[in-house]
C-alpha positions in Angstrom: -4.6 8.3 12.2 -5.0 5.0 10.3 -8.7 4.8 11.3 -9.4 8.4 10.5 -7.9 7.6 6.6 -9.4 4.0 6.5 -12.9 5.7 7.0 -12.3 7.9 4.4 -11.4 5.4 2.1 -14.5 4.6 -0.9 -12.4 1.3 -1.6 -13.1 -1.6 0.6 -9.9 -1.9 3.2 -8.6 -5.0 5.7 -5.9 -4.5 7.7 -3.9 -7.6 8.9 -1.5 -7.8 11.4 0.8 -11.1 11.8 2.6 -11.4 15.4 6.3 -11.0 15.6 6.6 -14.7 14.3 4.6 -17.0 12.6 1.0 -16.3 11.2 -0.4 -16.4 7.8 -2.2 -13.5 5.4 -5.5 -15.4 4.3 -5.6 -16.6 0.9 -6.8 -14.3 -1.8 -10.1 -14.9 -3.0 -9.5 -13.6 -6.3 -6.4 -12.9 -8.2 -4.3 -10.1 -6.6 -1.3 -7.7 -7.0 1.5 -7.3 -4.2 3.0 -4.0 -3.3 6.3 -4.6 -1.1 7.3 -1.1 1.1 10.7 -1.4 1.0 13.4 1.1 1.4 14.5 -0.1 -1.9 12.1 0.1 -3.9 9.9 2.8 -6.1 10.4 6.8 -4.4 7.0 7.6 -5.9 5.1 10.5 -6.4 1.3 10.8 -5.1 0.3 10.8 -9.0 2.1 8.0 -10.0 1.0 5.4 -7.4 -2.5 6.9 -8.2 -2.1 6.1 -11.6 -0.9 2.4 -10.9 -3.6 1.7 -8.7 -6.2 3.2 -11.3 -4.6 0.9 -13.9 -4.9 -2.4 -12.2 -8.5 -1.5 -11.2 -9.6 -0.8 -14.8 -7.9 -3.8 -16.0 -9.9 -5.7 -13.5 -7.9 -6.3 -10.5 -10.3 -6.5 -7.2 -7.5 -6.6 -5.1 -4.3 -5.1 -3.8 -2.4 -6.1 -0.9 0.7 -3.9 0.6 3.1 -5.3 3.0 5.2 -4.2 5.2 7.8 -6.3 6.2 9.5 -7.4 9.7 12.4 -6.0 11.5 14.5 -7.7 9.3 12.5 -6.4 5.7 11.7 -8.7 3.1 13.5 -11.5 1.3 14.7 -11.7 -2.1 11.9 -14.2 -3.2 9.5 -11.7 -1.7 11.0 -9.0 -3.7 11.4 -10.8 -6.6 7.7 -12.1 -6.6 5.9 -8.4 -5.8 4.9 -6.2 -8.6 5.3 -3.2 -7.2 8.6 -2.1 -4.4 7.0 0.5 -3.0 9.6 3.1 -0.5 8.3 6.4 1.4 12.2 7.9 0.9 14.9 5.7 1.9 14.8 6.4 5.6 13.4 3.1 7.5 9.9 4.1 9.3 8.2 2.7 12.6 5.4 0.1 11.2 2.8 2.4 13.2 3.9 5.4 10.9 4.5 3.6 7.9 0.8 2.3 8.5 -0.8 6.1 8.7 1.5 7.0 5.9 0.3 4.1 3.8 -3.2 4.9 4.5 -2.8 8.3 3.6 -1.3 7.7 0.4 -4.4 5.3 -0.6 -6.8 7.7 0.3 -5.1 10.5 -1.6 -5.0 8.1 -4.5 -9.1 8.2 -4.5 -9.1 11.8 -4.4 -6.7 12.1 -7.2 -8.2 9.6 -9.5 -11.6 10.9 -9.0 -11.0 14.4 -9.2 -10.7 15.5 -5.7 -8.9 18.8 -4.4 -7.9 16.9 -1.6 -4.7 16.2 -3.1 -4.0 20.0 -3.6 -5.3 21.2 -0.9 -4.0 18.5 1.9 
């Protein structure tokens, strides 16, 4: 499921998976943003993360990276330090599904933000 979305995504996608322990996210190239999914955070609707992600692009921002955290969720640094808390309801989802879900949600924010009826009609 996360293939089929990443293919349909226009925006240029990596996915990175650490191991259980250890492992390190490459460096940014260029100056980022951090979105944190976290059962605590942000209960958005489809239009509103669209909107968010359409803001940071036209204010220049190349890249965006969304983290999901281990068993054990994220710290409060982490938190602190994101810019966005992002939660899919405040159940706690397998990484697998909160992968397709993520995926889905970024390829429904293309469609909104350039005028798709995807979003309508999905």
């Amino acid at each position: 499921m996360v293939a089929r979305y990443e293919k349909r995504l226009t925006w240029p996608i990596k996915l990175t998976e650490l191991p259980e322990t250890g492992g390190r996210v490459p460096e940014p190239q260029s100056p980022y943003k951090t979105v944190l999914l976290d059962e605590r955070g942000k209960d958005l609707p489809s239009e509103d993360l669209a909107a968010i992600l359409g803001r940071w692009r036209d204010d220049g921002m190349r890249e965006c990276r969304f983290v999901l955290g281990a068993a054990d969720g994220h710290s409060e640094d982490e938190r602190r330090e994101a810019d966005l808390l992002l939660a899919f309801g405040r159940a706690t989802w397998p990484h697998l599904l909160a992968r397709a879900m993520l995926a889905e949600q970024l390829y429904r924010a293309t469609t909104i933000l350039a005028g798709h009826p995807y979003h309508r009609s999905g």
